[in-house]
MIFI-537215 format. One record per atom (N, C-alpha, C, CB): residue number from 1; chain; atom name; x, y, z. Coordinates in steps of 0.001 Angstrom, whole numbers. Glycine has a CB too. Example, Ala and Ser with C-alpha at 12.3 -4.5 7.8 and 13.67 -1.06 7.14 Angstrom:
residues 2
(pt 1,'A','N',(13190,-5690,7800))
(pt 1,'A','CA',(12300,-4500,7800))
(pt 1,'A','C',(13200,-3300,7800))
(pt 1,'A','CB',(11308,-4473,9046))
(pt 2,'A','N',(12850,-2250,7080))
(pt 2,'A','CA',(13670,-1060,7140))
(pt 2,'A','C',(12900,30,7870))
(pt 2,'A','CB',(14084,-598,5725))
***
This chain:
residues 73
(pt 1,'A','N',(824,-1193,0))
(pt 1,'A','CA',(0,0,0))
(pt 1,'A','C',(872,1262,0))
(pt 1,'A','CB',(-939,-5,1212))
(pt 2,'A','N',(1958,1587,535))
(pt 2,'A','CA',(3046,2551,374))
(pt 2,'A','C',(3536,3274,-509))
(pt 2,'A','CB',(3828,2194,577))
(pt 3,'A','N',(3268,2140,-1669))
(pt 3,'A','CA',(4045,2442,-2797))
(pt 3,'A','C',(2994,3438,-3500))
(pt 3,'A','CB',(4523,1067,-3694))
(pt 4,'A','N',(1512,2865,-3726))
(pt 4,'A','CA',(462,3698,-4046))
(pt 4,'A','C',(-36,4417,-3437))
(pt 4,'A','CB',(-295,3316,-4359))
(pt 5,'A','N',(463,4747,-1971))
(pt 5,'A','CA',(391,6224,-1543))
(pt 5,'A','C',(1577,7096,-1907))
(pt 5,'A','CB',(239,6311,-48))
(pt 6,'A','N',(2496,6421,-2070))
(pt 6,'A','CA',(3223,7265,-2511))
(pt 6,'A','C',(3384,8107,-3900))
(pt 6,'A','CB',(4016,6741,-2290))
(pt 7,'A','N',(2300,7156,-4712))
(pt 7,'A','CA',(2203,7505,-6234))
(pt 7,'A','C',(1559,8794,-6040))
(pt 7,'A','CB',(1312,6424,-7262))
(pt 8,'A','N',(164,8416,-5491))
(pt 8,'A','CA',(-1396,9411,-5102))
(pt 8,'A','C',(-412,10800,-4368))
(pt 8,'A','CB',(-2924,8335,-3445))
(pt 9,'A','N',(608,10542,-3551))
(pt 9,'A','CA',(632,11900,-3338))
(pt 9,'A','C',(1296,12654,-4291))
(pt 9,'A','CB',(1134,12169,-2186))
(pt 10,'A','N',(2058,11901,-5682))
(pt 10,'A','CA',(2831,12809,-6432))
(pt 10,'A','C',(1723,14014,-7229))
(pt 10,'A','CB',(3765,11831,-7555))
(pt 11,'A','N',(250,13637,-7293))
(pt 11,'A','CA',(-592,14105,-7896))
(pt 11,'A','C',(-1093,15296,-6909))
(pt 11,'A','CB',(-1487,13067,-8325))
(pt 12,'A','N',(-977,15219,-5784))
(pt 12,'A','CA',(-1626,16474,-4727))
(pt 12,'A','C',(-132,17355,-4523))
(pt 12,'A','CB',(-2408,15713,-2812))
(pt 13,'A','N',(1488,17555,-4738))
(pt 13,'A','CA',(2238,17813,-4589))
(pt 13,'A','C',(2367,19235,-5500))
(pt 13,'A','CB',(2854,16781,-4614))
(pt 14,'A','N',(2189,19704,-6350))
(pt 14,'A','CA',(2059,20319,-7303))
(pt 14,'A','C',(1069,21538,-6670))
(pt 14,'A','CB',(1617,19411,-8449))
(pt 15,'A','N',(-121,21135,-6138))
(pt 15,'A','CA',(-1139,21911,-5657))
(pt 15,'A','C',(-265,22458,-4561))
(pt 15,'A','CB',(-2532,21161,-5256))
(pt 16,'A','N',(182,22166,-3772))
(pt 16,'A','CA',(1145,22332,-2483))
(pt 16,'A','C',(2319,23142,-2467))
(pt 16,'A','CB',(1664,21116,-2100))
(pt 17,'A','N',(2685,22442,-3840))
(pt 17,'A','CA',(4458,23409,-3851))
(pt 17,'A','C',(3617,24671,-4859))
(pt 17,'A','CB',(6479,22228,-5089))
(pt 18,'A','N',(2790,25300,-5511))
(pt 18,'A','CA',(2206,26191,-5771))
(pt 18,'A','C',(2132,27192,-5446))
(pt 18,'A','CB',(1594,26034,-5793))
(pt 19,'A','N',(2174,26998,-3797))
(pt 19,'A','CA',(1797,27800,-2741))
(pt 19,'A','C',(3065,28028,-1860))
(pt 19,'A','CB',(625,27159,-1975))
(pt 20,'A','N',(4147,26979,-2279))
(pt 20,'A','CA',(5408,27326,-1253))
(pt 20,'A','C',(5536,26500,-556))
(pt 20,'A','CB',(5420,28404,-414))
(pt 21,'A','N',(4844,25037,-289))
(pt 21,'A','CA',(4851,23834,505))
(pt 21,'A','C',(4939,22633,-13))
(pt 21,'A','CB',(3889,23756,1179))
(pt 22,'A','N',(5168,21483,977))
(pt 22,'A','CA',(4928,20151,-58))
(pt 22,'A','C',(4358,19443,1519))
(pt 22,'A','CB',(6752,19213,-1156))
(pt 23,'A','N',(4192,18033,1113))
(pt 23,'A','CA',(4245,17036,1811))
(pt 23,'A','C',(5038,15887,2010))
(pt 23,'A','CB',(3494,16775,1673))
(pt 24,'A','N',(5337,15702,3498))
(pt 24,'A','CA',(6434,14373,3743))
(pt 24,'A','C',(5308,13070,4217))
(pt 24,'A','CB',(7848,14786,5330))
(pt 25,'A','N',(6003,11643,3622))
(pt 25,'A','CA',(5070,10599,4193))
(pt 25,'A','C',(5976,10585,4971))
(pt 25,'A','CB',(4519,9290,3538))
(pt 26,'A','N',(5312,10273,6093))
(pt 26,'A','CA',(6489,9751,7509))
(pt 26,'A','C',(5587,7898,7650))
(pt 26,'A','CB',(6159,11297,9782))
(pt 27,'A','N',(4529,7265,7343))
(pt 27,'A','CA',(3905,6111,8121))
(pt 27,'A','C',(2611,5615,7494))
(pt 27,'A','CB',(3603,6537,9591))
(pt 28,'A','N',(2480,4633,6685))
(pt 28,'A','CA',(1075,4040,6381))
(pt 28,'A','C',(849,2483,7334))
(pt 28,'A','CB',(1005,3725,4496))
(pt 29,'A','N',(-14,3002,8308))
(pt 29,'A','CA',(-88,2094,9013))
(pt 29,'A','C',(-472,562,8517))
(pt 29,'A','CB',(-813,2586,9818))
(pt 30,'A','N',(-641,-503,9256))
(pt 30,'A','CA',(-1555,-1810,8648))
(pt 30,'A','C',(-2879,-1868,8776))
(pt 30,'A','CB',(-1241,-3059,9212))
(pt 31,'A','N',(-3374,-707,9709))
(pt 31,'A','CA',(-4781,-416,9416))
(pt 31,'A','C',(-5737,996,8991))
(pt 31,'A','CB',(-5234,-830,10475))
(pt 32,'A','N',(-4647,685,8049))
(pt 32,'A','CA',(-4888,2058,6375))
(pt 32,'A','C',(-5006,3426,7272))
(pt 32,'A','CB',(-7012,1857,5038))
(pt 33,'A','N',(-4107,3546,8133))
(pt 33,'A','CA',(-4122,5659,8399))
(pt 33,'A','C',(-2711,5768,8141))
(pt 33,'A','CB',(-4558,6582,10427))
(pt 34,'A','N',(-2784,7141,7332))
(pt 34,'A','CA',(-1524,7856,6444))
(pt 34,'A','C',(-1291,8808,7544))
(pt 34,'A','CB',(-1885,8677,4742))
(pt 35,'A','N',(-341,8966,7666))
(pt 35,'A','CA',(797,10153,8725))
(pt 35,'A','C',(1530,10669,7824))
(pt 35,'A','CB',(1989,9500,9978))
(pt 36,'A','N',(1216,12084,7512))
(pt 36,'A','CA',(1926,12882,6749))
(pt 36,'A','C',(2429,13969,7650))
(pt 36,'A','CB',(1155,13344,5614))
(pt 37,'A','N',(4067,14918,7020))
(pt 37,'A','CA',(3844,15694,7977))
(pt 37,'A','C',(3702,17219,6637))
(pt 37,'A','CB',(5251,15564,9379))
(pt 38,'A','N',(3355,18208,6814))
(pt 38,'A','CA',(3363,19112,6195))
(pt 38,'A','C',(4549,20078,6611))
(pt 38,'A','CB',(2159,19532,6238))
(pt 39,'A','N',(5075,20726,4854))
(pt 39,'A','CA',(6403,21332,4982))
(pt 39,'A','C',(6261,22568,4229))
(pt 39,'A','CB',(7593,20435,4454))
(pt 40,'A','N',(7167,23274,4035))
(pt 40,'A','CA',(7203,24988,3857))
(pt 40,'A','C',(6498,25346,4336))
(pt 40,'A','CB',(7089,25706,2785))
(pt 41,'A','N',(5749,26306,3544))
(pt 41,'A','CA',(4544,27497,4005))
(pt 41,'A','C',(3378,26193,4294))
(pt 41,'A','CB',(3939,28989,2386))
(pt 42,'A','N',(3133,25538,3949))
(pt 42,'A','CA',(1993,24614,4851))
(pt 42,'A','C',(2524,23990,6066))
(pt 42,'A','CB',(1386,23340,4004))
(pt 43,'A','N',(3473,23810,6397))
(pt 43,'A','CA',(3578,23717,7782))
(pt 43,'A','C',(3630,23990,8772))
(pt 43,'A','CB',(3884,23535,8013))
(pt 44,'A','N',(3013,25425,8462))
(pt 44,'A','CA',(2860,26383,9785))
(pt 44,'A','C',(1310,27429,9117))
(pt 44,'A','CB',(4789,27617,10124))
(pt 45,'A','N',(519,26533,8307))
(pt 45,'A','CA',(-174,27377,7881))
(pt 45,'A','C',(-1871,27302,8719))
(pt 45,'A','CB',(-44,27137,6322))
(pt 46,'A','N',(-2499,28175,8870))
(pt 46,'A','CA',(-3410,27908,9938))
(pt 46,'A','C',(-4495,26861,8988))
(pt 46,'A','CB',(-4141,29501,10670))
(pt 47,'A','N',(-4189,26893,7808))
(pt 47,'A','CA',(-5296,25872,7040))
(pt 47,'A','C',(-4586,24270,6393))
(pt 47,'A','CB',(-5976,26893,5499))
(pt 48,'A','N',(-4092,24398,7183))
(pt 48,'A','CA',(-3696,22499,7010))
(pt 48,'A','C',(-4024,21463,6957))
(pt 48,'A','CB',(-3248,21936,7542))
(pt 49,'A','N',(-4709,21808,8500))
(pt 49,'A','CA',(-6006,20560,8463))
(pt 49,'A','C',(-6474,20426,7481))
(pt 49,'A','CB',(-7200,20657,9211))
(pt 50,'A','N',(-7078,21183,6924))
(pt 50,'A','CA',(-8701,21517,5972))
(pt 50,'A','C',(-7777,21106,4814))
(pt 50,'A','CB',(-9669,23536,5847))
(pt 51,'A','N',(-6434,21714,4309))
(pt 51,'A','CA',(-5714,20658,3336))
(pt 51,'A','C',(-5479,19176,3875))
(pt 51,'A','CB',(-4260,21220,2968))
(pt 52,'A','N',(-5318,18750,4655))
(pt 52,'A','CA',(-4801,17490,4981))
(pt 52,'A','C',(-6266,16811,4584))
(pt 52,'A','CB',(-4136,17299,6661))
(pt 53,'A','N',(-7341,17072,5180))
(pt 53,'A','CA',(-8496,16181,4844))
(pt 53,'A','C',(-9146,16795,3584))
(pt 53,'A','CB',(-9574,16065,6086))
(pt 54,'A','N',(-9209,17885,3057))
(pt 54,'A','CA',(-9618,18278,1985))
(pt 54,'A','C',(-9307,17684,532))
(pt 54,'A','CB',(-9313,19362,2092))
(pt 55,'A','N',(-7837,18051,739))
(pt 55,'A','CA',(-7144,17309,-711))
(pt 55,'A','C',(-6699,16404,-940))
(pt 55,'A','CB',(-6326,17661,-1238))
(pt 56,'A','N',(-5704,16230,974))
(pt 56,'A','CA',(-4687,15156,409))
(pt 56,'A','C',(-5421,14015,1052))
(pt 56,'A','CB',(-2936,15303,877))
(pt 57,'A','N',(-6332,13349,2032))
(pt 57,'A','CA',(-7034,12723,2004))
(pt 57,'A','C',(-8330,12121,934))
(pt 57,'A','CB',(-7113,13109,2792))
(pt 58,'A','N',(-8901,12885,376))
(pt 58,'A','CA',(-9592,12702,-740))
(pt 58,'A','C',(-9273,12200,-1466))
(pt 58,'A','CB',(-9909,13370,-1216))
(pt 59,'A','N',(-7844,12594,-2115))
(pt 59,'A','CA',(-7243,11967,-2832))
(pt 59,'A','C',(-6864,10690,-2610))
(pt 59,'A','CB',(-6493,12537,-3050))
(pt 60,'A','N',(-6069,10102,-1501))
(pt 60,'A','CA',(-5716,8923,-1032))
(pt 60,'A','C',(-6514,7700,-876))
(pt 60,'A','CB',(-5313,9165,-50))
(pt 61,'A','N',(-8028,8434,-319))
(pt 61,'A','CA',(-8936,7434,-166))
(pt 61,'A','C',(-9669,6887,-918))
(pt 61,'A','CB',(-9542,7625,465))
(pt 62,'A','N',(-9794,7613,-2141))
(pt 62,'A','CA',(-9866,7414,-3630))
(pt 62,'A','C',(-8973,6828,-4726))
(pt 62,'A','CB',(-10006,8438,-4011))
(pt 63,'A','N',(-7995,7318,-4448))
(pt 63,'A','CA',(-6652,6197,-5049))
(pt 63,'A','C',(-6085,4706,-4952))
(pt 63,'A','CB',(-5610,6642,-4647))
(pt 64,'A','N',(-6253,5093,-3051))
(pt 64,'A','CA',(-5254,4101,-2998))
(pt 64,'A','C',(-6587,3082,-1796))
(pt 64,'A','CB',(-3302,4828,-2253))
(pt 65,'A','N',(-7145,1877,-2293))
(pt 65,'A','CA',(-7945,949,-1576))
(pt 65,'A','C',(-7408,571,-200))
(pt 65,'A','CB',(-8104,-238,-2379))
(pt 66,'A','N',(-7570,1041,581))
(pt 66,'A','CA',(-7556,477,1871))
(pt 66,'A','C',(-7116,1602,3230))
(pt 66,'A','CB',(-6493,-770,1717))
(pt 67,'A','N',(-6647,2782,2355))
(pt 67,'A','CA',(-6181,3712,2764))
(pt 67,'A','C',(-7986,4476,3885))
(pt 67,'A','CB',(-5366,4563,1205))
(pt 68,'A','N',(-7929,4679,5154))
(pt 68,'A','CA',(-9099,4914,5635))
(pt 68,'A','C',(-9443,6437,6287))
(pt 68,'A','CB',(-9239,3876,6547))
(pt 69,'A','N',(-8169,6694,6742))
(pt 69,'A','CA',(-7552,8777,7226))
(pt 69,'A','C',(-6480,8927,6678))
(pt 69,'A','CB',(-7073,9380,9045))
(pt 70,'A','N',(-5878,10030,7027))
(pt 70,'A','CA',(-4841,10725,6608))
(pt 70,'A','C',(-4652,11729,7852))
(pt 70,'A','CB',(-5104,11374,5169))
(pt 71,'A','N',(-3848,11520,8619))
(pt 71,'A','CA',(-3592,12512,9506))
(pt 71,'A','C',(-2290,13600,9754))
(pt 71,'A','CB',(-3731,11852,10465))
(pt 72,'A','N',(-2049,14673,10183))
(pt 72,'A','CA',(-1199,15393,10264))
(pt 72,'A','C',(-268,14447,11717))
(pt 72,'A','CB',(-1873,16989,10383))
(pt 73,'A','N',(1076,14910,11347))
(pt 73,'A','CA',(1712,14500,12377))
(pt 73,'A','C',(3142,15631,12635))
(pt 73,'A','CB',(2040,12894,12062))
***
């Protein structure tokens, strides 16, 4: 499952570095929650969350089968 989260996030990365940020995977657990941590200007941005479950969750849980959250870490 790693590998296809790792694909799914090359597609939300672009939206991210846009703005001056990206995303790090740090952990896909064995019972499908993603631990990302957020970097540049999104990692200190007061709307992260709302990206973390907005985009980059949406995306994941749609991509990648088994994948169930996506959480900030």
């Amino acid at each position: 499952m790693k590998n296809e989260v790792i694909k799914s996030l090359q597609k939300v990365r672009p939206i991210l570095q846009r703005d001056g940020g990206d995303v790090e995977l740090v952990e896909v657990t064995e019972d499908g929650i993603v631990k990302v941590r957020m970097q540049g200007a999104c990692g200190g941005c007061p709307g992260a969350l709302m990206t973390i479950k907005m985009i980059i969750e949406q995306t994941l849980v749609n991509d990648v089968p088994g994948v169930k959250e996506v959480v900030g870490v």
